[in-house]
N, C-alpha and C positions, 0 to 999 in steps of 0.2 A: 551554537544555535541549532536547535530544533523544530523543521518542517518534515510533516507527515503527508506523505501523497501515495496518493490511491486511485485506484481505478477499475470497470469491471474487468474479469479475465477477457483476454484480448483487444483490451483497449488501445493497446500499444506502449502501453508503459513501458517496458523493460528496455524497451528499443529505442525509445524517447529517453529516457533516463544515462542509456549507453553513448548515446549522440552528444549526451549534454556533459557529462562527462569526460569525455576529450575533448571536449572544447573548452570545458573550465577548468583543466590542466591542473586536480590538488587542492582545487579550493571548496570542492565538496566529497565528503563520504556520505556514499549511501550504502545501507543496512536495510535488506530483508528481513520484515520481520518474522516470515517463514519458517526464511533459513535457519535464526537464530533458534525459533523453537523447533525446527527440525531436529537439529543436533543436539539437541536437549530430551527429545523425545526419542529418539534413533536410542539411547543410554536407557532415558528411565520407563518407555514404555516398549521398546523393541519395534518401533515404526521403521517401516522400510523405505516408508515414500513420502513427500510432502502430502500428496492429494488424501492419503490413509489416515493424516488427523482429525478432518473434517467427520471422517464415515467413520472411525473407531472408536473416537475417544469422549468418553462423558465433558459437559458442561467443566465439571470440576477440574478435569485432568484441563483442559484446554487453559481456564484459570492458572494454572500453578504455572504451565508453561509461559505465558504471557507475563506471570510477573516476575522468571527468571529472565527474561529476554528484558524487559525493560530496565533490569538492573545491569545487563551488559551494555546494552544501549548509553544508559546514564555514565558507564565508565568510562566510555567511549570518546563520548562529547566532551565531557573534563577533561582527560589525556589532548584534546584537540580543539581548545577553546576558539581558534582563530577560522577556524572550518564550518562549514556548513553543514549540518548532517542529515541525508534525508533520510527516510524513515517509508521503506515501500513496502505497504501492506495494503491487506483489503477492509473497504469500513463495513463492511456487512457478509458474512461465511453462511455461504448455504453448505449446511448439514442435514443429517437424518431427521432433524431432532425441529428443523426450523432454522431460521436465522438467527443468529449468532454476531452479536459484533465485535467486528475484526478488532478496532477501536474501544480496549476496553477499560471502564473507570481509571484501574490502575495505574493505563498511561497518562490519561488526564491530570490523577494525581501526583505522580512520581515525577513526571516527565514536563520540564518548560517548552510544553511543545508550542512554538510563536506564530504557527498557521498548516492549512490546509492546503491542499492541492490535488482537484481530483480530475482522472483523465478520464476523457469521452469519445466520442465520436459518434458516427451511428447505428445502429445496431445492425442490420446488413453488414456492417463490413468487419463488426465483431464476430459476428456470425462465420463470414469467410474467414476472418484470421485464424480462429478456432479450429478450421477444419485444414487447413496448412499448416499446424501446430502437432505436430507429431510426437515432441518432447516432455509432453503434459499429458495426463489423462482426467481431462476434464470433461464433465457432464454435458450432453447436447443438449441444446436450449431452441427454443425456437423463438419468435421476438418476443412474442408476450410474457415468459418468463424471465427476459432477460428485461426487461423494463419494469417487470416486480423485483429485478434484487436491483434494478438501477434505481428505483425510486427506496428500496431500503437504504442503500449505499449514500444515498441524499440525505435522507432523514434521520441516519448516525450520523453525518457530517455535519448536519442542522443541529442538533442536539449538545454535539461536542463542542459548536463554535458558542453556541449557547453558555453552553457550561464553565467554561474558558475566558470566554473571552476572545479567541481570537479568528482571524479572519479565514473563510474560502473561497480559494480563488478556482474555476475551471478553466482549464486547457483544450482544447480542443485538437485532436491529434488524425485529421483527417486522412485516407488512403491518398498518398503521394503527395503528401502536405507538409513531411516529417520538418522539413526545413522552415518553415513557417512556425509549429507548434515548439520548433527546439529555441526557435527563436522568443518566444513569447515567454517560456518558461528560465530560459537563462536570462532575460530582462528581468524579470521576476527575482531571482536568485538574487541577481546584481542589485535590488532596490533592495532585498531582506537584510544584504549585507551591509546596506547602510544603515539602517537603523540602532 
């Protein structure tokens, strides 16, 4: 099974995502979709850094990487049918060029992906995580643009559940709440697995 969850940078995802994963001890892999086109792009375009696809690379180039990674993706999940696999990307890529969605057709099409997941909280505190994030080089935002790529990040997600068919659910991942959001979203997990 595949869920795709997303959220703006610094929303806490990765850190939510780490929590929930040792506690669900093997019953989920989660995939950066990043990373997977990082490694893909580090070969065929000589990127040096995740955040350098956004700012170098054409529309097209980003295409071709997104529907190698999905085909990894799909290997993936086959090899590991009894697994959950998430799928942590972003629904909306501020580029040079405009936004970009993270979320693109190809997965819709290629990929049974069986729901959404996107992480929030408020932007104040994305704000601060951002700037105690020293391992990223990401763009400074101040709130009003960080609420035009939240409201894109919505409205790919709207679009997608649309297109699909299937559900999004929000998280909410508040500063010093982790145990609360890790909770909601492993409840989550736990019900996907039933179905």
């Amino acid at each position: 099974m595949i869920l795709v969850i997303t959220g703006l940078p610094g929303a806490g995802k990765t850190t939510l995502l780490n929590k929930v994963s040792s506690e669900m001890d093997g019953e989920i892999i989660i995939l950066s979709f990043g990373s997977l086109m990082m490694e893909i792009a580090s070969v065929e375009y000589n990127i040096k850094h995740r955040d350098e696809m956004r700012k170098k690379l054409t529309a097209e180039q980003i295409e071709h990487l997104q529907e190698l990674a999905v085909e990894k993706i799909n290997e993936i999940s086959k090899e590991n049918p009894d697994k959950i696999v998430l799928v942590d990307t972003h629904a909306a890529v501020k580029t040079t060029y405009g936004f970009m969605p993270g979320i693109h057709d190809i997965m819709l099409q290629k990929m049974a992906i069986k729901g959404f997941i996107y992480i929030t909280t408020d932007y104040e505190e994305i704000l601060e995580r951002r700037k105690r994030d020293t391992s990223r080089y990401r763009d400074l935002e101040d709130i009003l643009h960080l609420r035009l790529h939240d409201q894109m990040n919505l409205a790919v997600l709207t679009a997608c559940s649309i297109r699909i068919g299937s559900p999004v659910k929000i998280v909410l991942n508040r500063e010093g709440k982790l145990e609360e959001a890790a909770k909601e979203l492993r409840e989550l997990l736990e019900a996907w697995k039933q179905v």
